[in-house]
N, C-alpha and C positions, 0 to 999 in steps of 0.2 A: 763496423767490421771488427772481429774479435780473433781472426788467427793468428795474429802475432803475439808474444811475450812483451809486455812493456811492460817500463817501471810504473810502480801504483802513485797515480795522482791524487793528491786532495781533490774534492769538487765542491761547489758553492751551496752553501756558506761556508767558506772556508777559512780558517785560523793560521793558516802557513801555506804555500806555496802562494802565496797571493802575487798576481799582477798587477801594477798599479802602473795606469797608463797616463803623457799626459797630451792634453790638450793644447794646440798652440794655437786654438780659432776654429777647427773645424768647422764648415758650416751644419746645420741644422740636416739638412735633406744628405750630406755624407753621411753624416752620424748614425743616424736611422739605417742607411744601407750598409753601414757595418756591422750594427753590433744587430744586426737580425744576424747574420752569418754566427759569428765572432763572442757574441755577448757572454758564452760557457768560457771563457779564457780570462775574462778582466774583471777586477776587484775592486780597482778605486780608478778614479779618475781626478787627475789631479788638473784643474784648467792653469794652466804653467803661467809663471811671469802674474803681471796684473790684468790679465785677458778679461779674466773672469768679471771684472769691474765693470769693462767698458763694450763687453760683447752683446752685440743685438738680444733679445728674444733668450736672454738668459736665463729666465723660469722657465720658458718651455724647453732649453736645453738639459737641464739640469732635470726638471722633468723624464725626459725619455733615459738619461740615465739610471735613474732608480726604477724605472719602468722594468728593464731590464737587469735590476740587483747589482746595479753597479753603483758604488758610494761616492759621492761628487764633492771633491772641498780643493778650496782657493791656496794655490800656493804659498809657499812663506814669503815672500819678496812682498803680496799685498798684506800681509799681517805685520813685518816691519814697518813699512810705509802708515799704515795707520797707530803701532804701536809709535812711531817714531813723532807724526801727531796727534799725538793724546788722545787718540777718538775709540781705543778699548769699547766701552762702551758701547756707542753706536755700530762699530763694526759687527757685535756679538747677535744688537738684535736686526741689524742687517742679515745677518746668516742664518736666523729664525723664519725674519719675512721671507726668504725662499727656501726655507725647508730645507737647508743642508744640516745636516747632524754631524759634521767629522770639521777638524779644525786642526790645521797646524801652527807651531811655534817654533820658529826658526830662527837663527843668526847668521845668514847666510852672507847680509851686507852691512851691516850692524852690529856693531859690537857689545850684544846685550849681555849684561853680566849671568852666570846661569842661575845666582839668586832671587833676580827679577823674571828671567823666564820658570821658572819652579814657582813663583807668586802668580804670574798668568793662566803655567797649567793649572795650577790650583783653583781660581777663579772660574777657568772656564768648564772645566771639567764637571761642575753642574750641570750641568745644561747641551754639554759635549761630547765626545769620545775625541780625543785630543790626541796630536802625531807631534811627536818632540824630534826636532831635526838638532844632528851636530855636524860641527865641521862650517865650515866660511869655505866663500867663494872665492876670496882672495887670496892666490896661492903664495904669495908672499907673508901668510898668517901660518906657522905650521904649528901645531898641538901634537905632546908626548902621547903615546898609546896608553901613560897612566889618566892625561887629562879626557883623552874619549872613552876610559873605561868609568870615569869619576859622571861625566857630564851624562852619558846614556844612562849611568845606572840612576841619578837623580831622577831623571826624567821620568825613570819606569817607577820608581817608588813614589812620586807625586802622583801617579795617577794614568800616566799616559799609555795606551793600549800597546804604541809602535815607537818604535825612535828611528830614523830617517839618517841611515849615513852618506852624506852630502858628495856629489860629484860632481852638480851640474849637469846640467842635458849636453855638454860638451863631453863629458868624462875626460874633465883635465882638471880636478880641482879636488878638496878634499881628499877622499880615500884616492883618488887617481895621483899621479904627477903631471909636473906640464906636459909632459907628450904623451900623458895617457895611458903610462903603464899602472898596474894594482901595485898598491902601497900591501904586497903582499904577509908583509911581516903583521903588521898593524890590523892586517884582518883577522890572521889566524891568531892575536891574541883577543881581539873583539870578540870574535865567536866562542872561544874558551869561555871569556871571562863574563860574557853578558848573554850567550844564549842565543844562535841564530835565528831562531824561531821568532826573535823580538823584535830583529833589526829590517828592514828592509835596505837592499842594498840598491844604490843610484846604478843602474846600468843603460846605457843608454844604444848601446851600440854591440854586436854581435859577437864579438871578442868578448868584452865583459861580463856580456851574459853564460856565455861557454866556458868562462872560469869559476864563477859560482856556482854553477852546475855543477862542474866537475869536481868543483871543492866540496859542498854541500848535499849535492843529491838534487834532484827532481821536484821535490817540496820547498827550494828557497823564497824567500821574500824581495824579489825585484824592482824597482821603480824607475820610473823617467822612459819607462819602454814608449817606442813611438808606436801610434795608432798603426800604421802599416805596416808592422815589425809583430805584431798579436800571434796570429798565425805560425810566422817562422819559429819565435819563441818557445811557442806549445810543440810545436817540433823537435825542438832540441831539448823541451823540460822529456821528451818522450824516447829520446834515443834515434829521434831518426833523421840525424844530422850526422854525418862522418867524426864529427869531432866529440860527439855527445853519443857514438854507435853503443859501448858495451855499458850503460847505463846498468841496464834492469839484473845484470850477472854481480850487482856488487850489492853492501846492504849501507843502509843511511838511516844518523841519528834523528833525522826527521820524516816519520813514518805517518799513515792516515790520522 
């Protein structure tokens, strides 16, 4: 249907408005009857937590997502847990034997210094297309806006395509506060100073997303979207949410 005015969307392969949804187990046979509908909305798929480890039929999951152009890689929680036991190595060509190509590096529960994650992304980045997360899960950890401008931009200069500013699929932690509100100062000097185009932003919940939006335009880079939240999403990246209505009457630094 083409009579309405909306804002112009990126579409797939795309470099910025990306969806990155994640995965908390779905099973196989859901999966499938979603993203036949759905699959023009999502970008990455992130299987959350260490699901991805210990989930059934996880080739053939992983499978039907690149089926459908969606880029499938293991949360940071399982990349500390293996950085955390030395098994780097084994983990990397684990993520070979099933054909994932994307990888993240995170310090989400761990305290890794970011001169050690800048030695990883560098390592894996052969072989990878590498997602650099900042920010901890532990809100009693809080970082200056000068240390996430210092940490994301290392990340992007070592190689890494994305950097990942950390909320948790709660959106209380990182760029959030404990109840949830945007660490609004802390954004608007992120996106000055690093480029939203680069970041993806943790939003997990319908509020958060409505403020990116409305900060950024129609093109942002989203993450942690829940699988049944795709749709609504693409709705409000479109203007056609009450709170996201006069989108397409304005212009935005991130255009096709």
């Amino acid at each position: 249907m083409t009579i309405l005015k909306l804002p112009e969307r990126t579409s797939k392969k795309r470099r910025h408005g990306l969806t990155s949804i994640v995965d908390f187990g779905v099973t196989i046979g859901e999966l499938t009857h979603i993203l036949e509908d759905y699959s023009d909305f999502i970008d990455f798929a992130k299987l959350g937590v260490g699901t991805g480890y210990i989930s059934p039929n996880i080739k053939e999951k992983i499978n039907i997502y690149k089926q459908y152009d969606i880029q499938p890689y293991f949360g940071g929680t399982l990349f500390e847990k293996v950085y955390y036991q030395n098994k780097l190595d084994h983990y990397l060509l684990y993520l070979e034997n099933l054909n994932i190509d994307w990888l993240e590096v995170s310090t989400g529960v761990l305290n890794i210094p970011i001169e050690s994650r800048l030695h990883v992304v560098e390592k894996c980045r052969q072989n990878f297309k590498v997602i650099g997360e900042v920010g901890s899960k532990d809100t009693t950890k809080e970082m200056t806006d000068n240390e996430w401008e210092f940490e994301m931009t290392a990340l992007i200069n070592a190689g890494c395509e994305y950097v990942i500013a950390e909320g948790r699929d709660s959106g209380t932690a990182g760029i959030y506060e404990e109840n949830g509100e945007i660490k609004q100062e802390l954004i608007d000097t992120m996106s000055r100073r690093i480029g939203h185009d680069k970041i993806i932003f943790e939003a997990p919940t319908a509020k958060s997303q409505m403020y990116f939006i409305n900060s950024f335009g129609p093109n942002v880079n989203l993450g942690n979207v829940k699988l049944d939240d795709v749709l609504l999403l693409e709705a409000q990246r479109l203007g056609l949410r009450a709170e996201t209505f006069f989108l397409e009457e304005r212009k935005w630094t991130l255009q096709l």
